[in-house]
N, C-alpha and C positions, 0 to 999 in steps of 0.2 A: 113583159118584164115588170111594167108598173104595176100589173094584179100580183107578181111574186113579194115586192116591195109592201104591198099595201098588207098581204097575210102576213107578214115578218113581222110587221109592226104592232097587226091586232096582235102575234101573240104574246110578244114581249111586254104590254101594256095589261094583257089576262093576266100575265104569268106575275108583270109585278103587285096588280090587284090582285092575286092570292096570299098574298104575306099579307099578315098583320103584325105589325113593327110597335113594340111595346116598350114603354122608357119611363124613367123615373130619379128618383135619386134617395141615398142612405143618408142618414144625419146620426151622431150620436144624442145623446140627450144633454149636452152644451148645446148643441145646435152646429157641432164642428162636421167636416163631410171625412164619410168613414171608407177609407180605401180599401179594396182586397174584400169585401164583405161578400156570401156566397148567395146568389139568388139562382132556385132551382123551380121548376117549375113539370107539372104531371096532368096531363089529360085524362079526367076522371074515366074511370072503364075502359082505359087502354094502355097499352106500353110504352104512347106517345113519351117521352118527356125531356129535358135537357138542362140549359142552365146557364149562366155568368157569372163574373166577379162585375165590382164597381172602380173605376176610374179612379184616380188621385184627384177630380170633384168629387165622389162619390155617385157619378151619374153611371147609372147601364141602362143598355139595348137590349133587344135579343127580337127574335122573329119568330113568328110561328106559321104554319101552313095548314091548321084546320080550327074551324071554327067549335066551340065549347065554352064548358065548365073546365075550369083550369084551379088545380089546387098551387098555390104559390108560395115560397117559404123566404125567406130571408135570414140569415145565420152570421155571425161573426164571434171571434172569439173573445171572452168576456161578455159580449154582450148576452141578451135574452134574446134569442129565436123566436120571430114573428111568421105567422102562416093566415092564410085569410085565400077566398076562394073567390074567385074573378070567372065572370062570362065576359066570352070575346065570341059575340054570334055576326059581325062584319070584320071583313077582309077591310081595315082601315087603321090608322096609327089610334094607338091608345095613350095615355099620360097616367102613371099612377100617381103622380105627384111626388111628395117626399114623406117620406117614410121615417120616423124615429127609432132607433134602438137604444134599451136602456141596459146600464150596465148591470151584469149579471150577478146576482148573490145568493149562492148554491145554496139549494132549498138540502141542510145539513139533515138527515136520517142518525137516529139514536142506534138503527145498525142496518149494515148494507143489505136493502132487501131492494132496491131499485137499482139498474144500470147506469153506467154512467153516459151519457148522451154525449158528449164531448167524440169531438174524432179527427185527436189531432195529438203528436207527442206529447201535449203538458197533462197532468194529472193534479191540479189544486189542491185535492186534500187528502186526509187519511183519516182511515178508521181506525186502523190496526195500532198504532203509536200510544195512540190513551185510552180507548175503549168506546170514543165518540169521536164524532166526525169533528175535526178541525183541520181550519185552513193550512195549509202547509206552511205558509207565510207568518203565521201565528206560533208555530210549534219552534219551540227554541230546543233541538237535534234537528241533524242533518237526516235529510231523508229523499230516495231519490226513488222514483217511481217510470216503469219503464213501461209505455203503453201498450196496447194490443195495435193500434196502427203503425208506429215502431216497430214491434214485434213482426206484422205483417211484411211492410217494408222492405226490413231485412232478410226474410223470409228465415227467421229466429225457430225454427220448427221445435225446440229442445230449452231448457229454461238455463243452462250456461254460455249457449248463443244470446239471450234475449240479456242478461244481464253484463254481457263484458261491454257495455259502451258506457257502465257507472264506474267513478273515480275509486280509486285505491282496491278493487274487488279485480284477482284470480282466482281461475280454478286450480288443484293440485293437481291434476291431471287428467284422467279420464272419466272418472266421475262424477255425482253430482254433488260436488265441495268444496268448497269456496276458503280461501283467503280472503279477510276481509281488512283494512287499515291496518295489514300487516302480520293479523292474529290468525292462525288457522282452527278452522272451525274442529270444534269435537262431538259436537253433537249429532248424531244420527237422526233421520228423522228429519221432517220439512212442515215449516207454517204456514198453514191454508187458511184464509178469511180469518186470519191472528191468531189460529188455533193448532194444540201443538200433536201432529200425527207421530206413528213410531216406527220405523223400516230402515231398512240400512239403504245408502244412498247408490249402491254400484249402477242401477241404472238410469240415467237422462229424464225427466217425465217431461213428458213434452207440453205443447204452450197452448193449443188450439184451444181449450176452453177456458183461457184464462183473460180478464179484461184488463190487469196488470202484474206486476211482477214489481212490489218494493222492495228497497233493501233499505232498513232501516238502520243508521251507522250507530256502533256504540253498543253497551250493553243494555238489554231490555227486562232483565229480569222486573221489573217492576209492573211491565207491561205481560210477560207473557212466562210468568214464572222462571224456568231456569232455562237461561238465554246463553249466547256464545259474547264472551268479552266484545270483541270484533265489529260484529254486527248481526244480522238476522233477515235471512232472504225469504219473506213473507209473499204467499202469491194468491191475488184475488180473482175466484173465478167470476164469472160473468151472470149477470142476473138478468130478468125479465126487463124490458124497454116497454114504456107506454103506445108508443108508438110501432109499427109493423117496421121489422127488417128480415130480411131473406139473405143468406148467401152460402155459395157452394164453392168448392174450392180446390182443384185438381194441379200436382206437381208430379214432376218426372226429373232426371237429372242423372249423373253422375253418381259409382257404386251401386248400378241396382235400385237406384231410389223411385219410389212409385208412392205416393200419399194424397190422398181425398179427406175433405173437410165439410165440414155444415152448420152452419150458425141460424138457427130460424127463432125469431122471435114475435110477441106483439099483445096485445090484447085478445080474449077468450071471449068477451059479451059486452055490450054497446055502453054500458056503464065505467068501462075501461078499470074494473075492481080487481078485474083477476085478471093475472099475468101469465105470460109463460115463457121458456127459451128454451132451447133443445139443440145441443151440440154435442156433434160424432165425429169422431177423426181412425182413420186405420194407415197404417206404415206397412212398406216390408221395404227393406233395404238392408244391403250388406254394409261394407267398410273399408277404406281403402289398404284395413288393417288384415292378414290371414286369417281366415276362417273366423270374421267377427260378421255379427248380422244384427239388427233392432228392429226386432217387427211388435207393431205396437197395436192395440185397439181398443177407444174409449167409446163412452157414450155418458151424457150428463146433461139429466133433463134437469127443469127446473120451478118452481109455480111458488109465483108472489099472487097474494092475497091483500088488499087494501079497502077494507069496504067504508072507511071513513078518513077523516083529518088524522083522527087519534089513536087506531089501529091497523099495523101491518103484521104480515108473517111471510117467512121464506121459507122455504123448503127445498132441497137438492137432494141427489143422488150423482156420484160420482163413480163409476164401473171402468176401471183399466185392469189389461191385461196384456203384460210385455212378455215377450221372449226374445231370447237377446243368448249373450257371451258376457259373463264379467272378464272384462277385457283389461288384464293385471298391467298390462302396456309393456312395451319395448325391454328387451332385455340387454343390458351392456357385460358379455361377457369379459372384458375386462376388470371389472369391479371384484372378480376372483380371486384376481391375480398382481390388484395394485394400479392399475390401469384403467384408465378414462377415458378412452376414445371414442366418441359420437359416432363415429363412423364406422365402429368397429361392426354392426347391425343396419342392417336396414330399417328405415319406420317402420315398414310393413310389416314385420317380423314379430311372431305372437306364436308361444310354442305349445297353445293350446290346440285340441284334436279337434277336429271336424265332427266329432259326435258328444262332446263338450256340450250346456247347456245354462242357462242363468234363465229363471220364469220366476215370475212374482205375480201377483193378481191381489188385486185391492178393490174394498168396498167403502166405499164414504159415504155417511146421511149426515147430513146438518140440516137443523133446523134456528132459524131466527126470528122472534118474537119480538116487536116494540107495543107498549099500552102509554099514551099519555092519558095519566090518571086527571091531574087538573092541569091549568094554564100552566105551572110550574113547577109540577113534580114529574116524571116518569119514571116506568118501568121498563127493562130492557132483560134478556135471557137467552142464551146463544147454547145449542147443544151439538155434539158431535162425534156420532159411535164410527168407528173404522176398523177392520179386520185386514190382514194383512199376511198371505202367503208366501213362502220363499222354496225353491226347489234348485239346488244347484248339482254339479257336474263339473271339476274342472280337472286341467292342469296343469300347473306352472314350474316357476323354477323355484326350485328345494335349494339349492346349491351347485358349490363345486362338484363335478371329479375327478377323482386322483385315484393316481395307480395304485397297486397292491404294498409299494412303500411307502404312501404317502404325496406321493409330488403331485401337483397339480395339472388336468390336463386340459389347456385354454381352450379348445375346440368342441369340448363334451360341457353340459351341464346334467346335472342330474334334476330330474322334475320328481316332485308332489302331486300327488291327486288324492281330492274330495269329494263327494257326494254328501252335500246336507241340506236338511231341511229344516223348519222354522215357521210357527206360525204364534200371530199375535194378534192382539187384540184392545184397540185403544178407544177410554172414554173422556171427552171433555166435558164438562158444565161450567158455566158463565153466568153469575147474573149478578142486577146492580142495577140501582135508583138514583137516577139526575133530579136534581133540582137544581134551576133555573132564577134566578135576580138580576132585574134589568133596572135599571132608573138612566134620569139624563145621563149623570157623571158616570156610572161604577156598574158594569159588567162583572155577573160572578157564577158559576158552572159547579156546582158540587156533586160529585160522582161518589158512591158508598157500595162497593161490591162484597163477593165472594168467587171465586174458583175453584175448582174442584178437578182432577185430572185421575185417571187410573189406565197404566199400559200395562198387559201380562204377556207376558212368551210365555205361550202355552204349552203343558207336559207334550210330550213327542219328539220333541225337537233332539236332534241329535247330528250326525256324521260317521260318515265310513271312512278312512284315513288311511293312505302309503306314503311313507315319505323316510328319509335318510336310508341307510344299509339293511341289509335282511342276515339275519346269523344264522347259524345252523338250526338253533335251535325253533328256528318261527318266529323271532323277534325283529323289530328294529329298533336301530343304533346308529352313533354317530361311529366310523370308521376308527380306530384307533389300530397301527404301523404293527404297533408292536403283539398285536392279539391277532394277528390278519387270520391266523387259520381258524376263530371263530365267527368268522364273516362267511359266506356265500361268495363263491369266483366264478367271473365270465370270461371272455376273451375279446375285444373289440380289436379290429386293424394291428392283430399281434401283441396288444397289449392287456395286462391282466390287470384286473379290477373287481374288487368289490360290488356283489351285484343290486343295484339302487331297488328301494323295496316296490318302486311303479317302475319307472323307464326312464330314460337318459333322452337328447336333442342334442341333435349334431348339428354343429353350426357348418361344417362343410358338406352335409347331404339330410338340410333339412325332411323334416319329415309334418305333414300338418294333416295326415288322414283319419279315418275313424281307429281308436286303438283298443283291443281287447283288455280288460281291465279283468277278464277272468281269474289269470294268476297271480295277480298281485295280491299280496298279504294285508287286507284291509283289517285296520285295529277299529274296533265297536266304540265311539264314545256319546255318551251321551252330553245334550246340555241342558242343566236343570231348568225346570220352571223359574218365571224370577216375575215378582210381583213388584210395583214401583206406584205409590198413591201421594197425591200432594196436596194440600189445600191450602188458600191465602187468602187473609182479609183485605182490604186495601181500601185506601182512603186519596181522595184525586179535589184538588182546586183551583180549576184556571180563572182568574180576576181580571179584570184588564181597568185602567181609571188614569183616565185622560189617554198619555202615547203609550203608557207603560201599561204591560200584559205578563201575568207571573203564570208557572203552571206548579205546582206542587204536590208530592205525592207520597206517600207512606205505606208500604205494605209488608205485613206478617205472613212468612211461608213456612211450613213445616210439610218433611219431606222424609218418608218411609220406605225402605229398600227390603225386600225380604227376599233373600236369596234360599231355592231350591224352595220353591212356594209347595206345599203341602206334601214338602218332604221331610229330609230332615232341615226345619227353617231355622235361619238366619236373620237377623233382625234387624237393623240402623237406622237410626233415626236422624236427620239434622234440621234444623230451625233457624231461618236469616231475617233480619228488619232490612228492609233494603230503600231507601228513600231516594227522591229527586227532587231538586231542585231547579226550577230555570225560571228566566226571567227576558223578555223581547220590548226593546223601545222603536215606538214607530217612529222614525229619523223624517220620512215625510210620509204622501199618501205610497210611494212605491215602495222605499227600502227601509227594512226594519233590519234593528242588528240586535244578537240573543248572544246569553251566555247562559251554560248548562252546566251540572255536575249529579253524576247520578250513580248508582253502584248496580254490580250484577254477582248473582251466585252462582254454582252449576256443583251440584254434590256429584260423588264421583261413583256412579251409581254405575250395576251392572245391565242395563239397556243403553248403555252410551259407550266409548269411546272415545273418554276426553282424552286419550295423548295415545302414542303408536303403543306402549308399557301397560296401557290398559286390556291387551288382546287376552291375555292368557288368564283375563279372570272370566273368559265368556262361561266357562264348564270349571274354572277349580273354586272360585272362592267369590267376593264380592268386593269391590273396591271401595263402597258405598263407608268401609270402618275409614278412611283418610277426611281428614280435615277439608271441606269441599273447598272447590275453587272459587276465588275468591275477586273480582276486579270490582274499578271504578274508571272515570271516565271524566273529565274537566277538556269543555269546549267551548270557544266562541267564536259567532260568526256574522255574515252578514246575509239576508236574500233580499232578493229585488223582483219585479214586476215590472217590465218596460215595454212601450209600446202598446200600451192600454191592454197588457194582460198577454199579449201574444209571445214574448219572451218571459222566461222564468229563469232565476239565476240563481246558486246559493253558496259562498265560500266558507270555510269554515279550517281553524286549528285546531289540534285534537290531544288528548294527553290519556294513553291508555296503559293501566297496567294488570297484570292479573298472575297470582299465586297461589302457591300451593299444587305446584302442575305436579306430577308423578312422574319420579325419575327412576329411571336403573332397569333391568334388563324384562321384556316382559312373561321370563319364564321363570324368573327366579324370583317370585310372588312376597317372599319372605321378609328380601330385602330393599325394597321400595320404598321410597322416599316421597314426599309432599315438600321437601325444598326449595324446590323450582319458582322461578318469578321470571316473567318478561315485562317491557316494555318498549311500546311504538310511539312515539311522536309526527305527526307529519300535518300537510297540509293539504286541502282538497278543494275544488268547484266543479258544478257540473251546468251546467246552460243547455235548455233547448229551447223551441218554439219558432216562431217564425219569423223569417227578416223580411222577406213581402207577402201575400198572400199565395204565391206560388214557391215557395224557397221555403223547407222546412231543415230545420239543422239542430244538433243535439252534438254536444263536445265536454270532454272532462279531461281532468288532469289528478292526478294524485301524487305524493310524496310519500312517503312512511318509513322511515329511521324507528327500524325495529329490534331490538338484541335484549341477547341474553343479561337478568343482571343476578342471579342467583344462580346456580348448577352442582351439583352435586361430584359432575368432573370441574375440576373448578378452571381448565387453560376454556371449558367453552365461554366462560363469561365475557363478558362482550362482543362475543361473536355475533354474528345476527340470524334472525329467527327462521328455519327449513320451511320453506315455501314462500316466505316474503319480499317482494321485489320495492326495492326502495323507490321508483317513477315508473311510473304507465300515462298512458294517454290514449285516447281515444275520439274519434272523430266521422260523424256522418251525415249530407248532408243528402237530400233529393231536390231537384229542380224543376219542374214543369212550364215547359213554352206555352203561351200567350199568347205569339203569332198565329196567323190564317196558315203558315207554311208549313210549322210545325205542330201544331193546336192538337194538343195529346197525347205529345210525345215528351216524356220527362228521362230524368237521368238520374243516378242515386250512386256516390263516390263517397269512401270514408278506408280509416285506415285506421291500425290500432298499435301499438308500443308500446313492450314489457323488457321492462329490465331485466340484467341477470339476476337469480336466487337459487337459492340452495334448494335439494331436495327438501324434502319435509321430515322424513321420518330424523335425520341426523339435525342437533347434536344431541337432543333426546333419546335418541336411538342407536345401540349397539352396533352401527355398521360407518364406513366411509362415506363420506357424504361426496355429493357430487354438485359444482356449481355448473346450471344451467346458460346458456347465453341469451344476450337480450333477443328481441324480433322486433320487427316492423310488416305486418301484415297489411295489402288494400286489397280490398271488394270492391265493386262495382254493379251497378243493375242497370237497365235499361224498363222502361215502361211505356205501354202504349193500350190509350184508352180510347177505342174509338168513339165518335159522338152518338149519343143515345141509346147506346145498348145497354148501358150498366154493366160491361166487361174491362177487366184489367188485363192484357198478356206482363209477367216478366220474366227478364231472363237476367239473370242474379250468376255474375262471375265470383267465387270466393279463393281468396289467397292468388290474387291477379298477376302477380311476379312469380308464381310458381317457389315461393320461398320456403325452405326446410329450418324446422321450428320444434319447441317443445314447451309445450303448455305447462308443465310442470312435472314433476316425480314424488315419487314416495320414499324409494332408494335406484338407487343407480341398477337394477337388478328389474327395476319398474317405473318407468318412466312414460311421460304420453307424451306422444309426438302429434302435433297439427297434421292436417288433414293436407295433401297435398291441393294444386289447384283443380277447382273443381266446378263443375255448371250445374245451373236448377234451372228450370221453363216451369213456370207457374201460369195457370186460367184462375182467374177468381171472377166470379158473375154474383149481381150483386139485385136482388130483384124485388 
């Protein structure tokens, strides 16, 4: 017994001689001790590796079980990240001693051609706002920025997921289009890296390759030529890292969803000059919608070049290819007949055919150039060619039917069907000289550009069309009673009808299979070429002297619409001075408070869609002859920085308005009006970052009192604006245990609430409007990371109360309903 006793002993005394117990402590550079700080640690030539935080002294432990070369990191937010390379060749306790971090002051790029290292909700700066990188803090507009570990988080897979946790921003429905501080967007077409692409928005693009997702509030035309009053959902993709990161990233879940990801990045050659990253992502999923699918597949490599202090270059390529359903949303057949009932359809209910289609494929090259010519002048030039296919298939609802007298029959609708295609072709250029003035007192930044933009929908484009009655003759028509014997007659369930020039949807023996479209009487149209070219000067001066910081800004755009390009052309010209002003005082070192006023344009050009009234000029005429639309914008607010950078916060009042909308019906081209005026007032903040270093949380609120104050029907004036909900809020946080018990097991809880609002297309629009009711939606996740693999599992509950909801509508005839409750299982390995 005593010899069992005595090898018990030797081995417990080996075993604890095999640890090496390593400890030390964090300081800031006060010399205060920094809580929650991240120290990671990797055994050179192996998979070895693991990690800590630091104490409320700032002191950490951690153990290790083999003897090496150990690379060591230490990280905290704001501060500058310290790495340094330790041998521990005895099994005995080590002392690193105490370690300084100094606070961090982002080494600012004249344009994003490096990554952002950060990886954590908050986002410091932008680029996209003025044309250089400034503090956010600095930047007197709201501007809120939603990260890719955010995005990850929530498992945000689609870029209307990644943005609804930001203040006063809906979607209208099932698309990708935004409400923004009340204003509905009209612009087609999405901002990438601040640059403006051209596509129509019907399907989602998803988020895998992007490193954020801003929404910059307010009108930007100063910044980015002609911009939406509202605001401007700008998305940055992801650049090269100096440093190596690897990750993969596999989800399964709920409707068929199956999606893999791949993030690789790092240095190319020992000099660490040339960069690279390379991200792939593929989808196939259906929809809890009939016969809706989103099968997706990108790839988007990408290679920074930096062989000095003074010059960089980027270069990307961007390759998506979706196939999908434009999914027109939910159909309330009551809206026929005067009636409103939600319930009258199921959500699911989509009276599109299973042999229906929506395919787009898109090509993106950007390239971005910095040259610092001397200490204080630079050069800067940003290019960006896109090409952009469209192939569709659908069928929706056309309308009523009614019998051979006329009466309405609530059960039948009559459906439209189209086949069109569409291809375009978008160019940006960008360039512009900073010069730089520093002294003790007076900070001063002068920026001197030009822009240049050209999009064409190119010859071809056209559509095959059935929709309303078919007459004897070959034609179609709207029904009229009293001529019925020059209409075409069927017979449904004994009753006689008009026969629809595609097919009818019966709401009591739906129908959602493949449909022969052979006999329908498709009419030929085409839609002309249309050429659209802008150029702007512009002049930018942000000073700062002493607490006070001004940003100032002046730019001349002139803007050319040639409608039916190299046919019989069309010509329009319009020219806007569009200026800003702001002005930020630093209150202390955390919270600066800004006031802004700034204006924005948007001509009413035939590549957009600024109101529902503009549809019918895609093939007849150009809208581009109305007086363009016209806003401005007066804001002031406050942000803050607390907790040494780990909380970001920014409030903000807002006074927007924008006229000259286009009113009156959008087939009767003739009589169209530019009358129109809205405005929104409300109030907004958004906060995230962290409350300890395991507790990340991200919360907004919005307000927006929006209506009409001009209208051409004059009872809609003061109504309020189709798609505008006056409060939302939004809330998410994640948690991660600490404990031996629990240690890698975290939890992620958040909830979202929308007001009721009108559909969108009314009162602008010729049809009955329909108010929406509020929601309150919660998600939930669960995550579990086990120790030293570099693996994440989660499993992501959405719409956790099973609540039925409606994101927004167009008209009561089209409406998107929320996704019922639904699960996602995510792997991400991270290596």
């Amino acid at each position: 017994m005593r010899h069992y006793i005595t090898i018990l002993a030797l081995l417990v005394y080996n075993i604890t001689l095999s640890q090496i117990a390593v400890s030390g402590k964090i300081l800031d550079n006060d010399g205060a001790p920094i809580f929650g700080a991240t120290i990671s640690y990797n055994l050179e030539k192996t998979s070895t590796k693991g990690g800590t935080v630091t104490g409320d002294d700032g002191q950490f432990n951690f153990e290790l079980s083999k003897t090496g070369n150990y690379q060591i990191s230490v990280s905290y937010i704001g501060m500058k990240s310290q790495s340094l390379t330790k041998s521990f060749n005895q099994f005995t306790d080590y002392d690193l001693g105490t370690i300084s971090l100094q606070e961090s002051v982002e080494q600012l790029q004249s344009v994003e051609v490096i990554g952002r290292a950060r990886t954590d909700y908050n986002s410091d700066y932008s680029f996209s706002a003025t044309k250089v990188a400034i503090a956010n803090k600095e930047l007197p507009q709201a501007i809120t920025s939603v990260t890719k570990e955010l995005i990850a988080d929530r498992l945000a897979f689609q870029v209307p997921d990644a943005v609804k946790t930001v203040s006063n921003v809906s979607v209208t429905g099932l698309y990708n289009h935004y409400n923004i501080r009340g204003i509905t967007q009209g612009d087609d077409g999405q901002v990438l890296n601040g640059m403006r692409t051209r596509q129509y928005y019907f399907l989602q693009p998803i988020t895998s390759h992007l490193e954020r997702v801003e929404v910059i509030k307010g009108p930007s035309s100063v910044t980015f030529s002609s911009a939406d009053p509202g605001g401007t959902v700008n998305m940055v993709t992801k650049k090269p890292l100096k440093e190596k990161r690897s990750e993969v990233s596999l989800t399964t879940g709920s409707f068929s969803t199956i999606r893999a990801t791949a993030d690789f990045t790092g240095p190319l050659n020992e000099s660490k000059t040339l960069l690279y990253r390379f991200n792939a992502a593929i989808q196939e999923a259906d929809s809890f919608r009939d016969v809706v699918n989103n099968n997706a597949i990108l790839f988007s490599p990408s290679l920074s070049y930096i062989p000095n202090e003074t010059t960089s270059l980027n270069v990307e390529l961007i390759y998506s290819d979706a196939v999908g359903n434009l999914d027109r949303g939910q159909p309330i057949f009551g809206a026929f007949n005067g009636e409103y009932d939600l319930d009258s359809t199921p959500i699911t209910m989509n009276v599109g055919a299973s042999s229906d289609h929506y395919k787009n494929k898109e090509f993106i090259f950007m390239a971005n150039f910095s040259k610092k010519l001397t200490d204080n002048l630079g050069f800067n030039a940003q290019f960006m060619k896109q090409t952009w296919d469209e192939d569709m298939a659908e069928h929706r609802v056309g309308g009523s039917i009614v019998d051979i007298e006329g009466n309405v029959i609530p059960t039948l609708a009559r459906l439209r069907y189209e086949e069109r295609q569409q291809y375009w072709e978008t160019d940006n250029f960008s360039t512009y000289f900073t010069y730089d003035i520093k002294t003790e007192k007076i900070t001063n930044k002068i920026l001197v550009g030009y822009d240049a933009t050209r999009w064409e929908r190119k010859i071809g484009a056209g559509f095959l069309r059935a929709r309303r009655y078919l007459t004897v003759d070959g034609g179609q028509a709207n029904f009229d009673p009293e001529n019925a014997d020059y209409f075409e007659q069927i017979v449904i369930d004994g009753i006689t009808i008009p026969k629809p020039a595609a097919a009818y949807f019966n709401l009591e023996n739906p129908f959602n299979g493949a449909r022969d479209v052979s006999d329908y009487n498709l009419s030929e149209l085409s839609i002309p070429a249309n050429l659209n070219t802008s150029g702007g000067i512009y002049i930018q001066n942000q000073f700062k002297v002493g607490k006070f910081s001004a940003l100032v800004n002046l730019r001349y755009e002139t803007f050319t619409d040639i409608f039916d390009y190299k046919g019989n052309e069309q010509e329009f010209k319009n020219n806007a001075l569009v200026p800003r002003f702001g002005l930020t005082y630093e209150i202390s070192n955390s919270i600066s408070a800004y006031g802004t006023y700034l204006e924005g344009f948007q001509p009413h050009s035939n590549t957009v869609s600024l109101s529902p009234s503009a549809e019918g000029f895609v093939w007849a005429a150009s809208p581009a002859r109305f007086d363009p639309l016209e806003s401005s914008l007066t804001e002031f607010g406050a942000k803050g920085e607390f907790l040494n950078g780990k909380i970001f916060a920014n409030l903000a009042i807002f006074n927007i308005t924008q006229k000259n909308i286009l009113l009156g019906d959008t087939y009767d081209l003739e009589n169209l009006t530019t009358r129109g005026e809205q405005r929104s007032r409300g109030f907004e903040m958004d906060i995230s970052g962290y409350i300890s270093s395991n507790f990340q949380l991200t919360a907004s609120y919005g307000f927006a009192d929006a209506e009409i104050v001009e209208d051409a029907i004059e009872e809609y004036i003061g109504e309020p604006i189709g798609g505008a909900p006056k409060h939302n809020g939004n809330i998410w946080g994640r948690y991660d245990f600490t404990n031996e018990t629990l240690k890698g097991v975290g939890f992620g809880l958040g909830a979202q609430f929308m007001d009721e609002r009108y559909t969108w297309y009314n009162p602008t629009y010729d049809t009955d409007r329909l108010l929406l009711p509020s929601y309150t939606v919660f998600d939930a996740a669960v995550y579990y990371k086990p120790n030293n693999t570099g693996m994440q599992l989660t499993l992501k509950l959405n719409n956790l109360f099973d609540e039925t909801y409606w994101l927004g509508g167009l008209n009561p005839s089209r409406l998107g309903p929320g996704a019922p409750r639904n699960v996602l299982l995510n792997a991400t390995y991270k290596f």
